[in-house]
C-alpha positions as CSV (number, residue, x, y, z in Angstrom):
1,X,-20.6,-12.9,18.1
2,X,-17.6,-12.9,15.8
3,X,-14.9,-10.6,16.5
4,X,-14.4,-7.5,14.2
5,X,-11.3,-8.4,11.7
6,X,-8.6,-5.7,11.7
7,X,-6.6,-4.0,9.2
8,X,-2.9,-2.5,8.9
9,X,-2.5,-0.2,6.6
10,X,1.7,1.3,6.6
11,X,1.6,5.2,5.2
12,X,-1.9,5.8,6.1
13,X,-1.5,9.3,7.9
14,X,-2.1,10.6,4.3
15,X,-3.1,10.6,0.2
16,X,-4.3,6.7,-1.0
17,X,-3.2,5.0,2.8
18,X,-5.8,7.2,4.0
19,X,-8.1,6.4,1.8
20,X,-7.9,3.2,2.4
21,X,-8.4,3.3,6.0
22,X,-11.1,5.3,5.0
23,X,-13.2,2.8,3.1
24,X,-12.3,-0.5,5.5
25,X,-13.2,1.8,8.7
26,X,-17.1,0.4,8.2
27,X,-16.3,-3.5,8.5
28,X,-12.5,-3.4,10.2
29,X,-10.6,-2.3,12.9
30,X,-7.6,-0.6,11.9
31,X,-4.1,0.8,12.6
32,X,-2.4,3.7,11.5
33,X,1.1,4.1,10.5
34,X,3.1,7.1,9.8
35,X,6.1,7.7,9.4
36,X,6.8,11.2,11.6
37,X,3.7,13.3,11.2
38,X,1.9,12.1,14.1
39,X,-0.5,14.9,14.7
40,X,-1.7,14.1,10.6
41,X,-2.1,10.6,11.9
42,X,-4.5,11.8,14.7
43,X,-6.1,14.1,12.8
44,X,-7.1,11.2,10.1
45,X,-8.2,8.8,13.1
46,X,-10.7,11.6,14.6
47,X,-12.2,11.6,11.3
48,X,-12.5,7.7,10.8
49,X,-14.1,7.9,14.3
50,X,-17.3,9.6,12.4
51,X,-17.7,6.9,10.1
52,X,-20.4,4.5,11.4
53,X,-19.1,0.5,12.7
54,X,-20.8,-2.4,11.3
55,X,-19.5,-4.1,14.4
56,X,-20.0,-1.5,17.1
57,X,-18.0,-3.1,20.4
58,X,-17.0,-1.3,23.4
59,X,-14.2,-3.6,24.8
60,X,-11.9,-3.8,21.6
61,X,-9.7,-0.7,20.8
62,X,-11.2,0.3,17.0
63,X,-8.3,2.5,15.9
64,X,-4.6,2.3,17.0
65,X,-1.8,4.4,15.4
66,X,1.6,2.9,15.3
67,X,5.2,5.1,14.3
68,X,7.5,3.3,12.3
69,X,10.2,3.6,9.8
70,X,9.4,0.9,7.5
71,X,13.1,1.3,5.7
72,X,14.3,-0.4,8.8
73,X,13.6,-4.2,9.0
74,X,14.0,-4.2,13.1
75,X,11.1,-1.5,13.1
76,X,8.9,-3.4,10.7
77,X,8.9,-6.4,12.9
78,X,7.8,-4.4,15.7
79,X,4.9,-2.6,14.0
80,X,3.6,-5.7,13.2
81,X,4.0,-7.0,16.7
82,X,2.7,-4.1,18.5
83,X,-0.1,-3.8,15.6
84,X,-1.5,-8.2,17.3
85,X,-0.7,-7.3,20.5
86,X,-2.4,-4.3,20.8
87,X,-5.7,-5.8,18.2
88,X,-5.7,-9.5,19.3
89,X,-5.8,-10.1,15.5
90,X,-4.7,-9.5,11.7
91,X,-6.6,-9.8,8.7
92,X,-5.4,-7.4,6.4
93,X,-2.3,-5.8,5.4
94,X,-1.8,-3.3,3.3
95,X,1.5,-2.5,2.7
96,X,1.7,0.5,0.8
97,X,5.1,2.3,1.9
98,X,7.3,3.1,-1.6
99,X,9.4,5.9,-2.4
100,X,11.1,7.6,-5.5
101,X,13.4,10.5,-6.6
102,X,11.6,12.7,-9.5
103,X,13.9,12.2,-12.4
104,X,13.8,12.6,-16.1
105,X,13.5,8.9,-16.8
106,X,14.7,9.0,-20.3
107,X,18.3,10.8,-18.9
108,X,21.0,7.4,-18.2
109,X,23.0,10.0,-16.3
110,X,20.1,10.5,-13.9
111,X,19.2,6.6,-13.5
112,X,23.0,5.8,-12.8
113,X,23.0,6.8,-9.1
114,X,23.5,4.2,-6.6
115,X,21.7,5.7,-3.4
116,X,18.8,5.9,-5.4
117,X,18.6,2.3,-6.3
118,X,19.6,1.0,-2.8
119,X,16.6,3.1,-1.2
120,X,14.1,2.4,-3.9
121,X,15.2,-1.7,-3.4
122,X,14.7,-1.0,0.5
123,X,11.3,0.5,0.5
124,X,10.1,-0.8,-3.0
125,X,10.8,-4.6,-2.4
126,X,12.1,-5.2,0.9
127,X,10.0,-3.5,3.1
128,X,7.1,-5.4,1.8
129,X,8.7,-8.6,2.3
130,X,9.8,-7.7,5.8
131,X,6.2,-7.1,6.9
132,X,4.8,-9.9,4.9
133,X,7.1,-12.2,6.9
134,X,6.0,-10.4,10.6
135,X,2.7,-10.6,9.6
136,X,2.5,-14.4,8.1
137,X,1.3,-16.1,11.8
138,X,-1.3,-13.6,11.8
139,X,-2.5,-13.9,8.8
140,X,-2.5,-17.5,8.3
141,X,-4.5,-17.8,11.5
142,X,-7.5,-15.4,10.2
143,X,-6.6,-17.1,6.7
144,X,-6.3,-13.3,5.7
145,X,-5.1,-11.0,3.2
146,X,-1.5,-9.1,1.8
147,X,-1.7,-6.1,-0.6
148,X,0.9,-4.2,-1.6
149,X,0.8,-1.3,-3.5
150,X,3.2,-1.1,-6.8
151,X,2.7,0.9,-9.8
152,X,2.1,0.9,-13.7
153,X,5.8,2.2,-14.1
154,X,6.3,-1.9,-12.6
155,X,4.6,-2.9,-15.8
156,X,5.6,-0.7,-18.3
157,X,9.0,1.5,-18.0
158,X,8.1,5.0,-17.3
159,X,7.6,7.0,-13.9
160,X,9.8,9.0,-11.6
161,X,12.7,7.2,-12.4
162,X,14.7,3.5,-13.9
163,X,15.4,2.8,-10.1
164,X,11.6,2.8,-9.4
165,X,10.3,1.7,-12.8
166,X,12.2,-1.6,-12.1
167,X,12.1,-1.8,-8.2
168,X,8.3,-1.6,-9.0
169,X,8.7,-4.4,-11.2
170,X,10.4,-6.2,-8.4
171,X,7.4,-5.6,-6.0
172,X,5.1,-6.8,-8.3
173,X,7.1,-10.1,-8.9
174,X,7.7,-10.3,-5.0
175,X,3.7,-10.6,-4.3
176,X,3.2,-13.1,-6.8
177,X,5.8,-15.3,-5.2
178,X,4.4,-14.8,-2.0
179,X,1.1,-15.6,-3.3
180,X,2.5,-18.9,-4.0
181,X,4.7,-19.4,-1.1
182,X,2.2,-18.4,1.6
183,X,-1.1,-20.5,-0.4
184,X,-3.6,-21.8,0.9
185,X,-3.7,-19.4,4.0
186,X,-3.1,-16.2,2.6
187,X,-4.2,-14.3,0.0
188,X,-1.4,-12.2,-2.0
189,X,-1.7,-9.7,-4.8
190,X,-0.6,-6.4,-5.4
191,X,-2.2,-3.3,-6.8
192,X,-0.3,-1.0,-9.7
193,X,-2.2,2.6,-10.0
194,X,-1.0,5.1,-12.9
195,X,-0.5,8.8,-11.8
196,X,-2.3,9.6,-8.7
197,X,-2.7,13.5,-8.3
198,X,-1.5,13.0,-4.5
199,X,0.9,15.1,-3.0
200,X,4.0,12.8,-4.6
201,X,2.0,13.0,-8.1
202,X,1.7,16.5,-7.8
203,X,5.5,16.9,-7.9
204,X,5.6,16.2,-11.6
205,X,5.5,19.3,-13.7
206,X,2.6,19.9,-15.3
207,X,3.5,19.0,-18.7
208,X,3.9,15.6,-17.8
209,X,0.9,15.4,-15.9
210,X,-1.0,16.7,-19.1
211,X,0.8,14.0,-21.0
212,X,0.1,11.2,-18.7
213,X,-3.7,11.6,-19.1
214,X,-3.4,12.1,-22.7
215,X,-1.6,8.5,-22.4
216,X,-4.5,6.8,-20.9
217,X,-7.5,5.1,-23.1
218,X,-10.3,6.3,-20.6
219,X,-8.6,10.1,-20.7
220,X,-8.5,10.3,-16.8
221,X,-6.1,9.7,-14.2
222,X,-7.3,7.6,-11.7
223,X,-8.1,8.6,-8.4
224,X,-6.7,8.0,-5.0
225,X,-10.8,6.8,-4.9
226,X,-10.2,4.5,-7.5
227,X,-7.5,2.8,-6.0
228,X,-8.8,2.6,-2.4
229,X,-12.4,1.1,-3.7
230,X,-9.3,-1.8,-5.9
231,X,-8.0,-2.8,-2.3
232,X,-11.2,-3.4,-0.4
233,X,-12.1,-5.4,-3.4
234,X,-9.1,-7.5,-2.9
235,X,-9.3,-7.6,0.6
236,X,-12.9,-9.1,0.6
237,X,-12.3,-11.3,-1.8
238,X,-11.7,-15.3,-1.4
239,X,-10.6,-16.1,-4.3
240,X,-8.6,-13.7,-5.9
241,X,-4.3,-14.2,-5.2
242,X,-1.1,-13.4,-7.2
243,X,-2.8,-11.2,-8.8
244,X,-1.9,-7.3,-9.5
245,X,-4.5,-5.2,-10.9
246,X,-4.0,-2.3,-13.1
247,X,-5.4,1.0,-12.0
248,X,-4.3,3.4,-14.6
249,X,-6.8,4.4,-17.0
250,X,-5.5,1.7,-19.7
251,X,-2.2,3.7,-19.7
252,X,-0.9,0.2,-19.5
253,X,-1.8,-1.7,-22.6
């Protein structure tokens, strides 16, 4: 009987990470990371208990939560390390840590501010590079998966801020070399949603909200739902690397 393959999804405890988790839960064991609100953590993995196992076993551990500040490359390594030892495997990784500062994008003065571009670089680019790296022995060995999550403001300038906009673009770029420098083992690609009414995409003022889905072909924003249903796509898939799919209404073209 084959062994149930395992996920790690990094800022799960909440909005599209816990999504996610939600929709591999069936066919994967998984581990949750947060960054420091551990009882949300729980909370999601007594509810991802409910869901029904495709590979119901009572010797491996199905969910495992994991802390870790992902802006730090030291504590990367060890959530991957701790995320094998504890499994026995890794399959998937979803790497889907980012972060911004809500700006007026089209205001230089705002964009010219130097913390904001070192963090966005950190936990835009690097951080996903960092756990690629930890997690490329695994991975090779299950011949698995990488996805990172990006955004349209990667593709097109627009979003929060320049500093993400183009750190974004960076990510994007970063998967697709991966995709080539980790072939034939592992599958790379990376996902790029518009607006996402999560708690971050709820920050915007309303106006802009408004105007983002009047800026979409389909006239919706997509869904945390949407996105979620993208990355277990990609995750099943053999095929499909280097890729990074556009979830964003047609925002985008």
């Amino acid at each position: 009987m084959s062994v149930q393959k395992v996920a790690l999804i990094t800022a799960s405890s909440a909005g599209l990470g816990a999504q996610v988790a939600r929709v591999l839960a069936p066919d994967f064991r998984i581990v949750i990371n947060y960054a420091s609100n551990a009882s949300r953590a729980s909370e999601l993995v007594d509810e991802l208990s409910k869901i029904p196992s495709t590979h119901p076993s009572e010797s491996l551990p199905r969910f495992h939560i994991l802390q870790a500040d992902v802006s730090s490359k030291q504590s990367v390594e060890t959530l991957a390390k701790d995320a094998i030892k504890t499994m026995g495997r890794l399959d998937v990784v979803v790497s889907n840590a980012g972060w911004t500062r809500m700006t007026n994008f089209l205001n230089i003065d705002e964009a010219n501010v130097d913390e904001d571009w070192d963090r966005c670089f950190t936990m835009n680019v690097k951080t996903h590079l960092w756990l690629a790296y930890a997690a490329k022995d695994a991975l090779a060995e299950s011949e698995g998966t990488f996805i990172t999550t990006a955004s349209v403001a990667g593709v097109k300038p627009s979003g929060s801020s320049l500093a993400y906009s183009v750190t974004k673009a960076a990510q994007i770029h970063l998967a697709k070399g991966l995709a080539v420098i980790l072939a034939p083992k592992i599958r790379v690609n990376s996902v790029s949603p518009g607006m996402m009414l999560t708690e971050w995409g709820l920050k915007f003022p309303a106006a802009k909200r408004e105007k983002a889905i009047e800026n979409t072909k389909l006239k919706r924003l997509a869904t945390v739902e949407d996105v979620a249903d993208q990355i277990r796509t990609l995750a099943l898939s053999r095929s499909a690397t280097g890729l990074n799919v556009c979830i964003d209404g047609g925002s985008s073209i």
